[in-house]
N, C-alpha and C positions, 0 to 999 in steps of 0.2 A: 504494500500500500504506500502512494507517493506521500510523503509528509511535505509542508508549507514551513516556512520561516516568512519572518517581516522582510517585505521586498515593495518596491515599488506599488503604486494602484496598478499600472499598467499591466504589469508583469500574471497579476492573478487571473484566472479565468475567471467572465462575467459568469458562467454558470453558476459558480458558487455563491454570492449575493443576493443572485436571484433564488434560489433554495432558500436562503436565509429568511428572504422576506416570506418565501413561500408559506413556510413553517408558522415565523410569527403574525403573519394574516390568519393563516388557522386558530390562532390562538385566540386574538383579538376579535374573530367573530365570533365565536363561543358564548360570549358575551352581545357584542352590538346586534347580533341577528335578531336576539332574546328579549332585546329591553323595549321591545314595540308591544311585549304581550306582558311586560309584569302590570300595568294597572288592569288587566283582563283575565288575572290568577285570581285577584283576591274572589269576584265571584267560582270562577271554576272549584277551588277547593274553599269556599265559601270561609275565609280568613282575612285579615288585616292588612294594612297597606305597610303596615312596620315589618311583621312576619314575612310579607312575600320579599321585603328587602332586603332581609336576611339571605336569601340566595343570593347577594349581589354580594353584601358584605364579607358573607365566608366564604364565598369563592375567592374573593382577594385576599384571606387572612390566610388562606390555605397556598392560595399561588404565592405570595411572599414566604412565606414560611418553608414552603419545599426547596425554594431557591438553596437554601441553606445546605441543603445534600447535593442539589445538582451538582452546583458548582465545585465541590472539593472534590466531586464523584469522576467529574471530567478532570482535573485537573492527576487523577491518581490513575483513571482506566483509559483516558480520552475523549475527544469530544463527541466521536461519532458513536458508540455503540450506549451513549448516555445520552445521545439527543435523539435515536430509532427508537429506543426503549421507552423513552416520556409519551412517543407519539404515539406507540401501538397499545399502549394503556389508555393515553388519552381519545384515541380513537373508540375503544369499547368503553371507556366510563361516556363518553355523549351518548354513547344508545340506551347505556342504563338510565340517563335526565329522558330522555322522551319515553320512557318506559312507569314515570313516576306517577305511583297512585295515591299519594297525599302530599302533603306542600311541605310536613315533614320528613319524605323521603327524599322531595325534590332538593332541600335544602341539606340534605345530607350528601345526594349524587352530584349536587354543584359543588359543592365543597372538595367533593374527590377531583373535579374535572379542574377545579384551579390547581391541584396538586401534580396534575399529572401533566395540563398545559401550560405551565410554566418551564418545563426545558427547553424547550425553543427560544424565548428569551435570554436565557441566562447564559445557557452553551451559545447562541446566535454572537450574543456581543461578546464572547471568548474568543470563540473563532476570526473576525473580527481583529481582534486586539490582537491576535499571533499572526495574523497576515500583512496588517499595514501599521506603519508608524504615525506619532501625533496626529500630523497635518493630513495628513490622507485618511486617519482613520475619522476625523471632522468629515471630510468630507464624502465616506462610505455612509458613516451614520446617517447625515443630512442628507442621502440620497435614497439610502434604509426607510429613514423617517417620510418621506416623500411616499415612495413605494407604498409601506405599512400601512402611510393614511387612506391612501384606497379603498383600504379593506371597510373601517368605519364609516367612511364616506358612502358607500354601496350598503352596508352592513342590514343598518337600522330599516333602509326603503325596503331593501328586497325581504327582512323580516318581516315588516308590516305586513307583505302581499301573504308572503308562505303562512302568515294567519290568518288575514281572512280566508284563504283561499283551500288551506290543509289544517289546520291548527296549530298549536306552540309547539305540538310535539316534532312537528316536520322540521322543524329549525335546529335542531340536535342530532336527526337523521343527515340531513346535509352538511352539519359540521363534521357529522362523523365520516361518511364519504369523503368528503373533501380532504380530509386528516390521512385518512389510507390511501387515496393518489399522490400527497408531500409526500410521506414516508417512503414510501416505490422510490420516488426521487432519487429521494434524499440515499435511498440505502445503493443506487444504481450510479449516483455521478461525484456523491460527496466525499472525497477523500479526508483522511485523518491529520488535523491540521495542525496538533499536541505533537513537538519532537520526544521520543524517548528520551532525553537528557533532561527534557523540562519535566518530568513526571515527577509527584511529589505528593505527600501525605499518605493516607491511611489507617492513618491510628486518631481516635474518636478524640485522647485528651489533648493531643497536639493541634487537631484540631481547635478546639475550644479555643486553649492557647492562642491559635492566628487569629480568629478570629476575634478574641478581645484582645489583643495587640491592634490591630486593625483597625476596629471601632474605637480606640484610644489615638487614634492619629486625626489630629485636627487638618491638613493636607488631605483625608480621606473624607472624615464625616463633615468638613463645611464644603466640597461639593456633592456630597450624593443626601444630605438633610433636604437641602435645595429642591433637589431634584424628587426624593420625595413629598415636597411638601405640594410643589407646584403639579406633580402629578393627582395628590390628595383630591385639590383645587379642580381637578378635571372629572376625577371621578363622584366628586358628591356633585355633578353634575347630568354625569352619567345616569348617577341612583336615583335623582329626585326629579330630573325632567320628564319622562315618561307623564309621571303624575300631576307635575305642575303644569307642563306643554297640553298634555292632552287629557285630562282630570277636568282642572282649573281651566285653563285657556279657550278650550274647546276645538285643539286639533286634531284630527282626524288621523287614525291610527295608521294608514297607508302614505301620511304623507310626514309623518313625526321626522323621518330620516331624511327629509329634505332639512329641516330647519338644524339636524345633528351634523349633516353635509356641509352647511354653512361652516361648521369649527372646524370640521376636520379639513377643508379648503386653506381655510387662515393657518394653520401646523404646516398645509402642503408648502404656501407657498414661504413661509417664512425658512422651511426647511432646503427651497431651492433657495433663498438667498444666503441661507449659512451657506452652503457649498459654495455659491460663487463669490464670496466675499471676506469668508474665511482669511486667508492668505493677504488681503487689503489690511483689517483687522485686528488681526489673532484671536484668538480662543478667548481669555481672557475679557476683551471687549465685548463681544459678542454675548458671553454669559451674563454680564452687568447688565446689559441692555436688555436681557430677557427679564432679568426680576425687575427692573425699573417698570416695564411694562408688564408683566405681573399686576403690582400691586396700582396700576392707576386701572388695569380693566377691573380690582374689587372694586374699587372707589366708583367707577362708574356702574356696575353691576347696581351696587348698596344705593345709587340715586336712582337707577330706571327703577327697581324694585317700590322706592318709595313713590315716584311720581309718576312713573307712565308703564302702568303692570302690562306691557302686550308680547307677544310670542314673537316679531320681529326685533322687538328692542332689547328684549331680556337676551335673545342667542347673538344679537348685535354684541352685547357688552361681553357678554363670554368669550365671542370671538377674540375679541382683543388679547384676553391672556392666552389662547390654545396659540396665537401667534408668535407670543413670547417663548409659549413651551417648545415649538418649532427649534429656536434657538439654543433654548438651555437643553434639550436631549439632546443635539449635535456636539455640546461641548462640553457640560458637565460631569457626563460616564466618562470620558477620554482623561481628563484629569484625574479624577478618583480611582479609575483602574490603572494611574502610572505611581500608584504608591505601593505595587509591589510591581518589581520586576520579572518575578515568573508563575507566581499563582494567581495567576487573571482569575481563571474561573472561582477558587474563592473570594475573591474581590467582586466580581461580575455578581458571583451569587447575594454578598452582603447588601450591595449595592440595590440590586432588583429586589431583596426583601427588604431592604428599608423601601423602596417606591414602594411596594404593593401593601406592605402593613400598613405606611401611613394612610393610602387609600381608602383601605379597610376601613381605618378610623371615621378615615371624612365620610363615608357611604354612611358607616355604624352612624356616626353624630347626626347627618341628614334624615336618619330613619327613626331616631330616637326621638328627635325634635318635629316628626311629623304631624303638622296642623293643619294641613291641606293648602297651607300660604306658599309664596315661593322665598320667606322669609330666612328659612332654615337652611336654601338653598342658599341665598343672597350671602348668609353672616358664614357660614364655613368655605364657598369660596374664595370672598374675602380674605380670610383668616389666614387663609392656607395660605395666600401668594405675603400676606404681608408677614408674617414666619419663614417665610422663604427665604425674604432680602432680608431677616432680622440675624435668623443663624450665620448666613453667609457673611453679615458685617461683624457679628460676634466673633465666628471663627477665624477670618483673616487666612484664609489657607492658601493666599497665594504670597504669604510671607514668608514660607516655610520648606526647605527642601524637601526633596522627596526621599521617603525613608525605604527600606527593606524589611517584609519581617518573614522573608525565608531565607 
């Protein structure tokens, strides 16, 4: 099996990127296909709008959470037989969610499905990290990021239809499908991109060890806090739109992913201008400018909320920050994962389980605080992006060199 070292962008084959994204589109629709039908569970399993949100929130407490094995997993066996293995579990756990006969099971089979759809993430930006250096791996991501938003972009519309049209259950059949054509792929063109020389860990308390060594690196955790927090900011968006857009608002279920299209547009495009303007730039700059703009789309979110509650203006103001986020996930992960020089994938994995637990949170918090207003929405996106730029000013982690802690 050919192995990769960091080499040029040029030099890699585009197959391989395209796989990448392949993988993490599966993963991310898992979710976007689904969230056209959570205000239309609570009657099916005749439950709450806080319980049905619970399948949103533990699927990200679970996807973060596994990240934590991925990553040392690949870094000790490789990336490839730890990112076939996530898919072909996660391809049968989506059949078991369309299979679900109360909202308590559903919420238990999401919860397996973030477990198992999170290797593609975590292996993705490992692989990733062992093929291109800084400046090129900016502008993989930024291109990654482009690619990826497709997936939500298309996600939420063509869920709405497979509802009315098949039911919610059909939207888990098609992820699963979809999931067992990547992996074919993936197992047919994706070569092993981990050198034998880089392999490393295995033993459970050495683990521990890096990993709070790691998480005690202020170079590490003030960019991927960040990058958690501002993801948080997206996801209690995620969780509570459905309900507020189409609850409250009065949108129509087939057309809910056009208004989610709008954000995931403002990521595409801000993620083509990280790529082309990177290198103008740097890294560095780029990042500041995404929390700058962060925290003024709360600020405006927190005034449309108070004065002009409508369905174009409220995903108007959110847009602002998914364009910020554009930014800070081309350059953020790139930083954070050069705080170790050969265990990407424990880095990678720390990294994506801080995103997806803070996530977690912000869904948990928007579901907790559910009043049927879009207020609960308002004050935790807010929150997030201004936490964002507050840890990143705390931590100062571009003061600081880059450490080793293998």
């Amino acid at each position: 099996m050919t192995v990769f070292s960091p080499v040029a962008a040029t030099r890699v084959s585009l197959i391989i990127p395209v796989l990448l994204v392949a993988a993490a589109s599966a993963s991310v629709l898992s979710t976007d296909l689904y969230t056209p039908s959570l205000p239309h569970l609570t009657g099916y399993f005749q439950t709450s709008a806080e319980t049905v949100q619970l399948s949103m929130s533990l699927n990200l407490l679970g996807f973060g959470a596994a990240q934590l094995l991925y990553g040392p997993l690949s870094d000790y066996l490789g990336r490839r037989p730890v990112l076939l293995g996530g898919m072909i579990c996660f391809a049968v756990v989506s059949l078991v969610c369309a299979f679900a006969y109360s909202i308590e099971f559903l919420i238990f089979a999401r919860t397996l499905q973030g477990v198992t759809a999170c290797a593609e993430a975590v292996v993705g930006l490992a692989i990733i990290r062992d093929l291109y250096d800084e400046e090129d791996s900016v502008r993989v991501l930024a291109a990654y990021g482009m690619a990826v938003a497709l997936a939500p972009a298309v996600g939420p519309l063509i869920g709405g239809y497979i509802h009315i049209w098949l039911g919610w259950q059909a939207n888990f059949v098609v992820v699963s499908g979809f999931v067992v054509v990547v992996a074919a792929l993936i197992w047919r063109f994706l070569p092993e991109t981990l050198a034998p020389e880089n392999r490393v860990g295995g033993r459970p308390l050495s683990l521990a060890r890096d990993y709070m060594r790691l998480s005690a690196q202020r170079n590490f955790i003030g960019y991927a806090l960040p990058v958690g927090f501002t993801f948080g900011a997206l996801y209690a968006f995620i969780t509570a739109a459905p309900f507020v857009l189409i609850e409250r608002m009065g949108v129509a279920t087939q057309h809910y992913g056009l208004y989610y299209a709008a954000l995931v547009l403002a990521y595409f495009f801000a993620s083509l201008a990280a790529n082309r303007i990177v290198g103008r730039f740097g890294v560095e700059l780029l990042l500041r400018a995404s929390l700058v703009i962060g925290v003024v789309s709360g600020i405006v979110t927190l005034a449309v909320v108070y004065a002009y509650e409508k369905p174009g203006a409220l995903t108007a103001a959110i847009s602002i920050g998914t364009f910020g986020l554009g930014f800070m996930f081309a350059t953020a992960p790139v930083r954070a994962l050069a705080a170790s020089t050969t265990q990407r994938g424990l880095s990678a994995a720390l990294l994506g389980s801080l995103e997806m637990g803070i996530a977690a949170l912000a869904a948990l918090t928007v579901g907790f605080f559910h009043d049927g207003t879009a207020w609960p929405l308002a004050f935790t996106f807010a929150g997030c992006n201004f936490i964002a730029a507050a840890t990143y000013i705390m931590c100062k982690p571009w003061r600081i060199p880059l450490q080793r802690i293998d």
